[in-house]
C-alpha positions in Angstrom: 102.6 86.6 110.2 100.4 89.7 111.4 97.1 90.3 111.9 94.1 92.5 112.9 93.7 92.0 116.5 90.6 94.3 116.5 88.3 96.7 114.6 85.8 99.1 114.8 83.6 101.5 113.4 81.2 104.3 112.4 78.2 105.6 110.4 76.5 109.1 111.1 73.1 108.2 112.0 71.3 110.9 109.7 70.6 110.2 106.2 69.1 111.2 103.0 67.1 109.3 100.4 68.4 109.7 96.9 64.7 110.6 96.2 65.1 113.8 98.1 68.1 115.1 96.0 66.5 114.1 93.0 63.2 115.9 93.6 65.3 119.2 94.3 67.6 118.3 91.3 64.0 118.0 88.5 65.7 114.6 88.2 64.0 110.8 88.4 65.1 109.5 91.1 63.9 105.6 89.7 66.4 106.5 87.1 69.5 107.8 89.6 68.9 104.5 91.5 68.9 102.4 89.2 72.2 103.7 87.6 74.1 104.1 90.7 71.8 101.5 93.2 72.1 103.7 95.9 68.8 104.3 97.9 70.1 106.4 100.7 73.2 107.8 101.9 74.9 108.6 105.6 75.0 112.5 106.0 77.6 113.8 108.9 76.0 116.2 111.7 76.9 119.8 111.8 79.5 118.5 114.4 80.7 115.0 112.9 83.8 115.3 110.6 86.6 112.9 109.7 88.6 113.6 112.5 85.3 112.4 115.0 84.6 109.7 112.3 87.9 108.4 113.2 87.6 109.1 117.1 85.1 107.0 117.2 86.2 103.9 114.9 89.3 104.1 116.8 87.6 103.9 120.3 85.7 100.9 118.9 88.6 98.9 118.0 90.6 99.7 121.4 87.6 98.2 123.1 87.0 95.3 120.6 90.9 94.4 120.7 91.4 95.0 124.4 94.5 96.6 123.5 96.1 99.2 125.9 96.3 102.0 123.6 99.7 102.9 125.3 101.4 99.7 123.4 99.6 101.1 119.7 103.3 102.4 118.5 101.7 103.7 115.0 98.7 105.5 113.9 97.8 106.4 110.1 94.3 108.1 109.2 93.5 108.2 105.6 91.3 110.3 104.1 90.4 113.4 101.7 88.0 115.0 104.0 90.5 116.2 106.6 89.6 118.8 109.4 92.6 120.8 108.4 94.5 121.4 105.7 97.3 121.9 107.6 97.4 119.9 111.1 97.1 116.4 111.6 93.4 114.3 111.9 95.4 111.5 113.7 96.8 113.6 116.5 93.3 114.3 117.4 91.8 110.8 117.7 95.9 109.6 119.2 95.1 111.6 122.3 91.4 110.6 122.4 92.0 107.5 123.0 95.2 108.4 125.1 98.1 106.3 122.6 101.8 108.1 123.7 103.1 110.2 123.0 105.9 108.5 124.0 107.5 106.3 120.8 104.6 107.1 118.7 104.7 107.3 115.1 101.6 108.9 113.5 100.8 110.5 110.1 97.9 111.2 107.5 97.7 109.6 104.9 95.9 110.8 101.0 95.0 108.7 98.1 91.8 109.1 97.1 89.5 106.2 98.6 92.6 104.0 99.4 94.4 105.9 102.1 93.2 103.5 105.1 94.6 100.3 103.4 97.4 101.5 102.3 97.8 102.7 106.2 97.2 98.5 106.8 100.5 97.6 104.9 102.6 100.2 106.6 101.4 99.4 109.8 101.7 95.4 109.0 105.3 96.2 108.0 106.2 97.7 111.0 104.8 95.1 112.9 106.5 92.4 111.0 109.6 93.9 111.2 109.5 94.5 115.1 109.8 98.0 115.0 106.2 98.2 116.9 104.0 96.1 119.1 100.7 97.4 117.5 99.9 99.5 114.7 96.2 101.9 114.0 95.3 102.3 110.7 91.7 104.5 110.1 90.0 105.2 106.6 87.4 107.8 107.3 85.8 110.8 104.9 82.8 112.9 105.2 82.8 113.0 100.9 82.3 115.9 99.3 80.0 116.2 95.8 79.0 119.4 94.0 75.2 120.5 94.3 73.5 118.5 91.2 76.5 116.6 90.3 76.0 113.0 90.2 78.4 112.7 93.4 75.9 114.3 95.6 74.1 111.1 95.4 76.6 108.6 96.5 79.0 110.9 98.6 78.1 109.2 102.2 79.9 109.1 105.6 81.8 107.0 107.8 85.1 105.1 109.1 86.3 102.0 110.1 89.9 101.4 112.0 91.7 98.6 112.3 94.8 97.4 114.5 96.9 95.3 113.7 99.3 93.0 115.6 101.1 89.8 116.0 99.3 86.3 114.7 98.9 84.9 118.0 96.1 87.5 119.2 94.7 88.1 115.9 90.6 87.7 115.2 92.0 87.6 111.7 95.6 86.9 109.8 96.5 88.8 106.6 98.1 86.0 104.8 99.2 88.5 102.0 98.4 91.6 100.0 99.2 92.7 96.8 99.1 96.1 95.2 98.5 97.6 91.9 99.3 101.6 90.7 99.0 103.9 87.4 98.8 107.1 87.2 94.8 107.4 85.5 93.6 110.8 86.5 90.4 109.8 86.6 89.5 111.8 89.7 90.6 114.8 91.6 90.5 117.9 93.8 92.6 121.1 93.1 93.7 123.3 96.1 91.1 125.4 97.8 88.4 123.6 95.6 85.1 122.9 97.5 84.6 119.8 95.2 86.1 117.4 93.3 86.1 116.4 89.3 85.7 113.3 87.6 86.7 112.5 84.2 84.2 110.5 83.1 84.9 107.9 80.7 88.4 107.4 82.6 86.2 106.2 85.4 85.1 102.8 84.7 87.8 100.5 82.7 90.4 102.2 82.7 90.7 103.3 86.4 88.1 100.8 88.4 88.1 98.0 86.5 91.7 97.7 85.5 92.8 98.8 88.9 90.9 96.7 91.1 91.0 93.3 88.8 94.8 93.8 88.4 95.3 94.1 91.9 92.9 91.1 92.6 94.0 88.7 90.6 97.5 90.1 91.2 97.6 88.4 94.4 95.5 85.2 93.2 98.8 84.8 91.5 101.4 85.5 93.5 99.5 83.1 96.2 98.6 80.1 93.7 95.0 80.5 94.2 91.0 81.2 92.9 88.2 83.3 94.2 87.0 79.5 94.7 89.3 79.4 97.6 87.3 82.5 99.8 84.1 82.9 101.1 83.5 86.8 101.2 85.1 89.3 98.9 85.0 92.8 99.7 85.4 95.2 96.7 86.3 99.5 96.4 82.2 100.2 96.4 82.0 103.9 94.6 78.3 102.8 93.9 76.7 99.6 94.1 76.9 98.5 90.6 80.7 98.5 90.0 81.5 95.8 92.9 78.9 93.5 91.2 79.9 93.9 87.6 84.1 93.9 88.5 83.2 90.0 90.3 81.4 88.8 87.6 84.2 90.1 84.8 86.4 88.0 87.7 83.9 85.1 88.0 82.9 85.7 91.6 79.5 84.9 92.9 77.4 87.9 93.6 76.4 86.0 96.9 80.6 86.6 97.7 80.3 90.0 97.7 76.9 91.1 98.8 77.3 90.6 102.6 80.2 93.5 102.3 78.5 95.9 99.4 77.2 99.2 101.8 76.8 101.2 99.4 73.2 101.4 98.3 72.3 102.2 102.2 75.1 104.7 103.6 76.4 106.0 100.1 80.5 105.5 99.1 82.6 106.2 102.8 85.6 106.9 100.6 88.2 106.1 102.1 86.0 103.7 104.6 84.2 102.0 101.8 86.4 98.7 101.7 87.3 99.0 105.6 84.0 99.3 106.3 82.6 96.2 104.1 85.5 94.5 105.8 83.8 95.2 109.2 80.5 93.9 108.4 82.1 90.8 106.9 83.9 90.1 110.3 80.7 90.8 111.9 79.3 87.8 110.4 82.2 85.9 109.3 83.3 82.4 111.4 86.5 80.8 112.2 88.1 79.4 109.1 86.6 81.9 106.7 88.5 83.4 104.1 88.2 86.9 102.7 89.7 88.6 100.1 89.3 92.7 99.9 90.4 95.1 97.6 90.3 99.0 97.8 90.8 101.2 95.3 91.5 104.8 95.0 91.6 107.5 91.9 94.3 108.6 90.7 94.7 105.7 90.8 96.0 102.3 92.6 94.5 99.6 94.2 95.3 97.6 97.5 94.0 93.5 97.8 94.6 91.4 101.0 93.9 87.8 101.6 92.4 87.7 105.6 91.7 84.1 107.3 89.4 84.5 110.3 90.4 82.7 113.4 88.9 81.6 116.4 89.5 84.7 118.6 87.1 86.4 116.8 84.2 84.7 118.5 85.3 86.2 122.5 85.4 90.0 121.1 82.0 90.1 119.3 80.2 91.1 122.2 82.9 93.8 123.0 81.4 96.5 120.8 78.1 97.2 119.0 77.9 95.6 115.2 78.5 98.1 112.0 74.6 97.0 111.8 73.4 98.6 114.4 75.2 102.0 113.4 73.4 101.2 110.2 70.1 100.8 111.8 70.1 103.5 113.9 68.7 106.5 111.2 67.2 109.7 111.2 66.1 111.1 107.7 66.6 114.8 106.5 65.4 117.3 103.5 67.9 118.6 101.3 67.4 122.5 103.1 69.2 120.4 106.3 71.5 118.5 104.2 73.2 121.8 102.6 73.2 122.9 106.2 74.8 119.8 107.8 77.5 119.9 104.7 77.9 123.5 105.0 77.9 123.7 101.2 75.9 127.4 101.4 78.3 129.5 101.9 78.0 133.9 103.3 
């Protein structure tokens, strides 16, 4: 079996309250939270993107693994933010935190807010199979949302990356994962768009809901067991309300999925949203526990993984600061420095 022998990860530290871009907007802002629950969201600096998102999530989990980043033989970054349209975001953080170049394999990855997981099973593959010693897999986005549209509010920032390697070293073993895909266009960008689209009543059941609660009880199945049988389940968090209502259509316990629901306080990461509630949860989490994730991404498809924490986990804790403290560390802005710091006003 494989596993993730370290993680780390990444919040901008400046944010804005959904208050502000509601006063701007004419809208109520009582009314935006309590449809989305989203109170605030992480807002990138004028010199944070994905690619430094992932620099520093990857940094993070060399020094929480203790890896030598030399013997990382793959590296996948998803995300739909990327620096370039043409050239690599993984190149970039591969040389920041000096992996090969010799014998390494490296590529980004896109779909939608799924990219990073799917980046997991490759790199779990290759593992598996031998064909590497240790794999890098990063889910990072600086979102994009049209000025007014409902994405502004919950389009946040942030990454999370995770390595994975053989069982023996692991802080955590992927017992199995299990994956579901349609194609529900519920969600897209056209070239040399600013901003995406969303079409709305394809959002809900028949992209989230179906996708993520296929994909989740997918692998219940295929592994003979209940959401009785984990402690934490992390769920694809596009707001804060979806996560809740998808467990309770699944008969999970709010309490389950609380300790990894961000949202509401850093906005949806995209492609870092279920990576990242993963990270808090093995922040917390203790030997033994069981968590079962699930990502999802529009378009659409959805990843799930059962993860059993080990004891290892307790000797790299102090290794690197806790998502929490990223969390913690804020500074807010007005709207006039948000549309700066996004660069949406364009001369």
């Amino acid at each position: 079996m494989v596993g993730i022998v370290g993680y780390g990860d990444y919040v901008p530290s400046y944010r804005i309250k959904t208050e502000e871009i509601a006063r701007v907007w004419g809208e109520d802002p009582d009314r935006i939270i309590k449809g989305l629950g989203i109170r605030e969201k992480a807002v990138p600096a004028v010199d944070e993107d994905s690619a430094t998102i992932g620099v520093e999530a990857a940094r993070n989990a060399v020094r929480h693994s203790g890896v030598n980043p030399s013997k990382i033989g793959a590296i996948y970054v998803g995300s739909e933010s990327k620096v370039y349209a043409v050239k690599p975001n993984e190149t970039i953080i591969a040389e920041a935190i000096g992996a090969g170049p010799k014998n390494l394999t490296a590529a980004d990855l896109e779909f939608a807010c799924k990219a990073g997981t799917a980046g997991i099973q490759m790199v779990m593959g290759m593992v598996k199979s031998g064909m590497i010693e240790y794999g890098m897999s990063i889910g990072a986005d600086t979102a994009q949302g049209r000025p007014g549209d409902a994405l502004e509010y919950s389009a946040g920032a942030g990454g999370a990356a995770f390595i994975i390697g053989k069982d023996e070293e692991s802080i955590a073993i992927i017992e199995d994962t299990y994956s579901f895909t349609t194609d529900t266009p519920d969600f897209w960008r056209r070239h040399r768009a600013d901003y995406p689209s969303h079409g709305g009543r394809f959002t809900g059941p028949p992209a989230y809901f179906k996708h993520v609660m296929s994909a989740t009880q997918g692998l219940l199945e295929k592994m003979g067991r209940t959401q009785a049988d984990y402690d934490y389940v992390v769920l694809h968090q596009p707001n804060a309300k979806f996560p809740l209502e998808a467990g309770k259509k699944m008969g999970i316990p709010a309490e389950k999925i609380t300790p990894g629901l961000l949202t509401p306080i850093i906005g949806n990461t995209y492609s870092g949203a279920s990576m990242l509630g993963l990270a808090n949860v093995l922040d917390n989490a203790k030997a033994g526990d069981r968590i079962l994730m699930t990502s999802f991404g529009s378009g659409a498809g959805s990843d799930s993984f059962s993860i059993k924490v080990t004891k290892e986990i307790d000797a790299k804790r102090a290794r690197v600061k806790k998502l929490a403290d990223y969390i913690a560390n804020k500074k807010y802005i007005e709207y006039a420095i948000y549309l700066k710091h996004r660069k949406k006003i364009k001369v």
